[in-house]
C-alpha positions as CSV (number, residue, x, y, z in Angstrom):
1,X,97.4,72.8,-164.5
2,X,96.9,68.9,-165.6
3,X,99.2,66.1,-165.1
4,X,102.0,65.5,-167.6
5,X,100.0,62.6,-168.7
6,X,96.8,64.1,-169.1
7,X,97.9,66.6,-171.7
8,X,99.7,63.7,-173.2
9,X,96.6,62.2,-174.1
10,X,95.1,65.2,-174.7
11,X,97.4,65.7,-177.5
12,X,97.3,61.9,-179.2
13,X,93.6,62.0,-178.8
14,X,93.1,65.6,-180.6
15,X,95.2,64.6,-183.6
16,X,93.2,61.3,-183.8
17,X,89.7,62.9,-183.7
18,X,91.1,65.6,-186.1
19,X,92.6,63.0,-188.8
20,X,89.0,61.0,-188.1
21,X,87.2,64.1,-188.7
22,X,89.0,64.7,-192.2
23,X,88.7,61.3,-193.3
24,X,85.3,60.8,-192.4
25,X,83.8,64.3,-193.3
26,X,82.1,64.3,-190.3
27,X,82.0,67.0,-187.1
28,X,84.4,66.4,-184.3
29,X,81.5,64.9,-181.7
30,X,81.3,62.1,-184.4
31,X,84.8,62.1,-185.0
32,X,85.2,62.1,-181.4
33,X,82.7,59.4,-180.5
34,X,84.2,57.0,-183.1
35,X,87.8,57.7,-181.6
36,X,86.2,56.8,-178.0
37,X,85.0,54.0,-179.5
38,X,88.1,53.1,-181.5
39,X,89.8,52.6,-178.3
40,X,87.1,50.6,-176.2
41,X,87.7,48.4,-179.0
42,X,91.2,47.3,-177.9
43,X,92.3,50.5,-179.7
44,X,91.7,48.9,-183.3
45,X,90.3,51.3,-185.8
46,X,87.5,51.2,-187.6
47,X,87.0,50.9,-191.4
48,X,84.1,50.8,-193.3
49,X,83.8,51.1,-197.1
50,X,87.7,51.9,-197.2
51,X,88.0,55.0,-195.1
52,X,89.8,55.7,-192.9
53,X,92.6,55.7,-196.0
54,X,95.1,53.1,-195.1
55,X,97.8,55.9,-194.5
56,X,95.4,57.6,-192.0
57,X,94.5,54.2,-190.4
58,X,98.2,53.4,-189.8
59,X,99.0,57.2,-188.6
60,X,95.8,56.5,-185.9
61,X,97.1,53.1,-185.3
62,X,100.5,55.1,-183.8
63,X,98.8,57.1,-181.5
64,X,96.7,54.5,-180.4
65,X,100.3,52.5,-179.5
66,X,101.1,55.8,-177.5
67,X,97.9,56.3,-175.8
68,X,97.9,52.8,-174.9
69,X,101.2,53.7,-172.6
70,X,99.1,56.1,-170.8
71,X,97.0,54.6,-167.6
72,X,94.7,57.1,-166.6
73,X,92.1,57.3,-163.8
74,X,88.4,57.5,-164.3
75,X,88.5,60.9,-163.1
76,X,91.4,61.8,-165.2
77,X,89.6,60.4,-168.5
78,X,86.6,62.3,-167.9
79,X,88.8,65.5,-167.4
80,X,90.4,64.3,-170.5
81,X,87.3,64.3,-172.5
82,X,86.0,67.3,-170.6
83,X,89.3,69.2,-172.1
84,X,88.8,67.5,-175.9
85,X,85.2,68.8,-176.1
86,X,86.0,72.2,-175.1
87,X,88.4,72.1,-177.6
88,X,85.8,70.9,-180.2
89,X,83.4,73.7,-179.0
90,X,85.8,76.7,-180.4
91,X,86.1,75.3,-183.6
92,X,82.2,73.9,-184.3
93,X,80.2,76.6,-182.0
94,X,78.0,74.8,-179.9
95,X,74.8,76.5,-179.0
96,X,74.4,77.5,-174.9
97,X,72.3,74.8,-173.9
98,X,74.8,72.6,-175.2
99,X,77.7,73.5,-173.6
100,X,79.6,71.5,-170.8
101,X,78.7,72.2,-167.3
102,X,81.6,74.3,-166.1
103,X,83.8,71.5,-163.1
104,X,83.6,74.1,-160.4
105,X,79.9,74.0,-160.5
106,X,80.0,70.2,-160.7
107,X,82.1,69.9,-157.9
108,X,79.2,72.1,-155.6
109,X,76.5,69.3,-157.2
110,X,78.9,66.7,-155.9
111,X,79.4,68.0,-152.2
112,X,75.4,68.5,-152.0
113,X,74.9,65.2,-152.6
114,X,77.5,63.8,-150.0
115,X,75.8,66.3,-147.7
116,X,72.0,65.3,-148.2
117,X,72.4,61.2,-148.3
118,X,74.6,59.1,-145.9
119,X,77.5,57.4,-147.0
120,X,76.3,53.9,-146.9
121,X,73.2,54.6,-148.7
122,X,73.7,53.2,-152.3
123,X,73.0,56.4,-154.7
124,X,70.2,56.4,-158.1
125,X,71.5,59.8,-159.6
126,X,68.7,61.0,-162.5
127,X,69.3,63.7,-165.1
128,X,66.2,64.5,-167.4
129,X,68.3,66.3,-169.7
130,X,71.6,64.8,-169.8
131,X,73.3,66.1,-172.8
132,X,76.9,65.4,-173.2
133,X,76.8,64.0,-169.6
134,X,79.8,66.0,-168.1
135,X,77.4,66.8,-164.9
136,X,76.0,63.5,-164.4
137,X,79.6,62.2,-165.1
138,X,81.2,64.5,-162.3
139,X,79.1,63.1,-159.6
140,X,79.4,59.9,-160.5
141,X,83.3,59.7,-160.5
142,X,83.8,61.7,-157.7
143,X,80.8,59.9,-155.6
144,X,82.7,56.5,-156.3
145,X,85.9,58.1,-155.3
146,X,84.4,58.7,-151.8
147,X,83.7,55.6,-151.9
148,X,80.1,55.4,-152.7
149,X,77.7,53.5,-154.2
150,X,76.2,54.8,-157.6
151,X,74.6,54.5,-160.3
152,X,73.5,57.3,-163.0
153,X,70.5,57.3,-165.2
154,X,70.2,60.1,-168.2
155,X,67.9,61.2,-170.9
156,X,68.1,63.2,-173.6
157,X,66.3,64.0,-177.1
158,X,69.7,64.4,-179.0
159,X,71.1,61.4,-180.2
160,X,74.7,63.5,-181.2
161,X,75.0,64.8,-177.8
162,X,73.5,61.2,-175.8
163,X,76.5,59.1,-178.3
164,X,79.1,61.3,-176.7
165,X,77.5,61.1,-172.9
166,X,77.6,56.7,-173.9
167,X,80.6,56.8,-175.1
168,X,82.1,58.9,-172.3
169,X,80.3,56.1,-169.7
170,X,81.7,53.6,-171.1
171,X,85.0,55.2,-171.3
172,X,85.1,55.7,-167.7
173,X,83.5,52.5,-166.7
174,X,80.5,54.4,-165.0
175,X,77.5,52.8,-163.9
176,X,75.6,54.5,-165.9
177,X,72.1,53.6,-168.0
178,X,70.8,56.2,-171.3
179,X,67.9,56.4,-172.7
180,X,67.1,58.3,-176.1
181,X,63.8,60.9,-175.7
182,X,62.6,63.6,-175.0
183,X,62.5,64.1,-171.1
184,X,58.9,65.2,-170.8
185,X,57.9,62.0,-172.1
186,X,56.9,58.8,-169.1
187,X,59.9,57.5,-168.3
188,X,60.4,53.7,-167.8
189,X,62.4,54.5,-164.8
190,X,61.4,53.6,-160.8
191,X,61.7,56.1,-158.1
192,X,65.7,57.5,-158.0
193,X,67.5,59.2,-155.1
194,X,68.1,62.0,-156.3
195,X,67.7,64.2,-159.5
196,X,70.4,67.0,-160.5
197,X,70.3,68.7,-164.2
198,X,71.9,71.3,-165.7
199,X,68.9,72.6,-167.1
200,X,68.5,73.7,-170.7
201,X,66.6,77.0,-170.8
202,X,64.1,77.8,-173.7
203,X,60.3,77.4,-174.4
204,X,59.1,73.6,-175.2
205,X,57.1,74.2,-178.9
206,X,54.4,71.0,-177.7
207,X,51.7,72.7,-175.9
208,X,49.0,70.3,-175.2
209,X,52.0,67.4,-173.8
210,X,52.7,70.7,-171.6
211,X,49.8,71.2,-170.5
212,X,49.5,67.9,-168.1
213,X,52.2,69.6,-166.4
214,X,51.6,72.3,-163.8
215,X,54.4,74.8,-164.4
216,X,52.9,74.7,-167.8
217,X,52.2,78.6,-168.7
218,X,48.3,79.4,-169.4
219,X,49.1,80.2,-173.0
220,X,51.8,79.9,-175.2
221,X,55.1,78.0,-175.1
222,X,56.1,76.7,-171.3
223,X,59.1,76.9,-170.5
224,X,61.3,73.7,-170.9
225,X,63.5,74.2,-167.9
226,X,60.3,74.5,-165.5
227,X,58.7,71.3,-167.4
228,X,62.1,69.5,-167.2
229,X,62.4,70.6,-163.4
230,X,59.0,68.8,-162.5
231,X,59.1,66.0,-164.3
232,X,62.2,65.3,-162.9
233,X,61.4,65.8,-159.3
234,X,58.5,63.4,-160.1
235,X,60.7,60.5,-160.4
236,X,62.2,61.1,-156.7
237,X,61.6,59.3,-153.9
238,X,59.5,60.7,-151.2
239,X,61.8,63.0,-148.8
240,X,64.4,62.8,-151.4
241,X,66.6,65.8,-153.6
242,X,66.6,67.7,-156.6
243,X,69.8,70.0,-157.2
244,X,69.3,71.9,-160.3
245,X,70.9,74.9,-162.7
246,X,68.8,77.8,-163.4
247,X,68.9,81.1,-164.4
248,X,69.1,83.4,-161.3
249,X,65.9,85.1,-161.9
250,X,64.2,82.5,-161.5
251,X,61.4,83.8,-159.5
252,X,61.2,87.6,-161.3
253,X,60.2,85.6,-164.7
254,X,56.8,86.0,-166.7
255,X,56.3,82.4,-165.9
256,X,57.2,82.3,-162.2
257,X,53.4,82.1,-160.6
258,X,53.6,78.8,-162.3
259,X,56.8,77.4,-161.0
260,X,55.6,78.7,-157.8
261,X,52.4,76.4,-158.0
262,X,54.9,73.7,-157.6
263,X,57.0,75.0,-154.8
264,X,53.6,75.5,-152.9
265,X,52.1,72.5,-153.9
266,X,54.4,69.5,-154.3
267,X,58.0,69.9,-153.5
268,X,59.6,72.4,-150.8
269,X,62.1,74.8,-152.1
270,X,64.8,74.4,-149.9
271,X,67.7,76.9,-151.0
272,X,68.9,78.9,-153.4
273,X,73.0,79.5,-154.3
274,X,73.8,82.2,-156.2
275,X,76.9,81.1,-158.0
276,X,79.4,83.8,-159.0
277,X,79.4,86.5,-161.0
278,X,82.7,85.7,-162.7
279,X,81.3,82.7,-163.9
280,X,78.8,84.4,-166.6
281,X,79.6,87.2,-169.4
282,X,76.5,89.4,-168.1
283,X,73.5,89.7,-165.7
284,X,71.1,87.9,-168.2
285,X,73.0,84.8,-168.2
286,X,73.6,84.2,-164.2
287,X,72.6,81.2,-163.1
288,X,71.7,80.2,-159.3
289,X,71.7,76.2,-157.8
290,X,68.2,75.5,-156.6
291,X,67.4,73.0,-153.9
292,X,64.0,71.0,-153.6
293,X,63.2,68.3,-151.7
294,X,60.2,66.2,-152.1
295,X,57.0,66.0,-149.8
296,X,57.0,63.2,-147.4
297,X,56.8,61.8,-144.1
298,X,60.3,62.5,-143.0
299,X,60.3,65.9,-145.2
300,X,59.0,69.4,-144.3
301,X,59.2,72.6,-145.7
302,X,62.5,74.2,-143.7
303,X,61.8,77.3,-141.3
304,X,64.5,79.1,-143.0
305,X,65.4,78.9,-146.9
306,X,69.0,78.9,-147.5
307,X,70.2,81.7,-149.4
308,X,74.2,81.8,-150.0
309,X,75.8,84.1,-152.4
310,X,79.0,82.6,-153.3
311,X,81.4,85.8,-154.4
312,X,83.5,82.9,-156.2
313,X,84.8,79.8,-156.6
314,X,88.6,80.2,-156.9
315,X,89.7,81.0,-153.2
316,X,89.5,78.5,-151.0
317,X,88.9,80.4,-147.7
318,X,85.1,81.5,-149.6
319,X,84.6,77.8,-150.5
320,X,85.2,76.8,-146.7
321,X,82.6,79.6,-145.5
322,X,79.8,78.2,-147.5
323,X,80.3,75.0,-146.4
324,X,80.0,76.0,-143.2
325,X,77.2,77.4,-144.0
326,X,75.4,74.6,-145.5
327,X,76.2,72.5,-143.0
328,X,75.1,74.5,-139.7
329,X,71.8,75.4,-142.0
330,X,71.0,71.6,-142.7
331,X,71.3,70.9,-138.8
332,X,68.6,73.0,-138.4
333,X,66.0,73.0,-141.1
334,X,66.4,69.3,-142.4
């Protein structure tokens, strides 16, 4: 399934974060972040107040010499680390919103974006609730790979999750900038080209910061992924994109007159792509790829909403269709 390399360094990398882990007493994103940053560091390993043991250090210190044998591709080191944190996930449960963003559904963020922007025009990618990065991380790879110019900007309010998504970066080399709070915050950030988020879903507890927003809900929590969906659209450039993750029934839920206040009143909801069935363990937790675009002068709301049902991602021929799809639909509504 990976290269013969990959799973290489799969394997060094595992045993180093484990014997990290149980030297340092810590959990494996810490463990894992200090082996990511063990190796940025010329692959030296870091001691403080005499641990790692001097056995463990010199063990590390050996798979560090193998790993340094190994030249991977930025694309290959964030499958790499994509591979090591799902491996961390079955043994410290990670709670939904924290999981990585699946590559399949990456990949569809990716093409949208070559689809919506020219090739020449350098990219600002934003992602209000970056977590662990993997998302942001996919387009930013795979846009440089087409030969693009990109750059990423993330936020997020947990510093465990940002120190893997800045380690990651730097890992890769990305051109990517992090800042630490919570999204609904301002933002020291100008205008971007586009905003894409994998958008945790749950109620935000602070209602009066809610309330400045207008997907807030009249009483009671809001719910975060509306908030988080605004804001973020708020930092885009007039006429520009906002691809983002959310649950499929989007527009049946309690608090959908107020998300609808912003489709009517601020951004244009372009399309809607159901994503497969397979890719959830039941109806509650589908999840559908929504497209907005900002108001401007070049922008207008399309005569006809794209709606696409893909049946699933793992045959090509399907993958072709919607393309095909998408494409003959944006030569007539955008």
């Amino acid at each position: 399934m990976f290269p013969e390399k990959i799973e290489k360094s799969f394997d060094l990398n595992l045993e180093a974060i484990q014997l990290l882990q149980n030297a340092l007493a810590t959990s494996f994103l810490d463990a894992y972040v200090e082996n990511v940053e063990n190796q940025l560091d010329d692959f030296q390993v870091r001691v403080m107040e005499g641990r790692p043991d001097e056995l463990t250090t010199k063990r590390i210190e050996k798979l560090y010499g193998q790993l340094q044998e190994l030249s991977l591709a930025p694309e290959d080191i964030r499958k790499l680390s994509q591979l090591l944190l799902l491996k961390g996930s079955k043994t410290e449960k990670m709670q939904p919103n924290h999981q990585l963003t699946p590559d399949g559904i990456g990949f569809l963020f990716v093409y949208l974006l070559e689809q919506l922007y020219p090739q020449e025009k350098p990219l600002t990618v934003f992602d209000p609730a970056v977590g662990m990065g993997n998302l942001l991380l996919t387009a930013l790879t795979n846009l440089t790979l087409a030969k693009r110019s990109v750059r990423g900007v993330g936020v997020d309010i947990d510093e465990t999750l940002l120190a893997v998504a800045a380690a990651d970066g730097e890992w890769i080399g990305a051109n990517l900038q992090l800042f630490h709070q919570d999204g609904l915050q301002d933002l020291l950030l100008d205008p971007v080209d586009a905003v894409i988020s994998d958008l945790p879903v749950g109620y935000y507890p602070q209602d009066e910061k809610a309330a400045r927003f207008l997907t807030a809900a009249p009483e009671g929590h809001s719910y975060a992924h509306h908030l988080l969906m605004e804001q973020g659209m708020a930092y885009v450039k007039e006429n520009s994109f906002g691809i983002f993750l959310l649950p499929a029934n989007f527009l049946e839920t309690q608090q959908a007159p107020q998300l609808k206040k912003l489709f009517t009143e601020r951004v244009y909801l372009q399309g809607i792509i159901q994503l497969p069935d397979e890719l959830f363990l039941n109806k509650e937790s589908r999840k559908s790829i929504i497209l907005l675009q900002n108001r401007g002068e070049h922008a207008r709301q399309a005569e006809e909403v794209l709606v696409a049902k893909l049946a699933t991602l793992k045959d090509p021929v399907k993958i072709t269709e919607f393309f095909k799809q998408f494409e003959d639909w944006k030569a007539s509504n955008l």
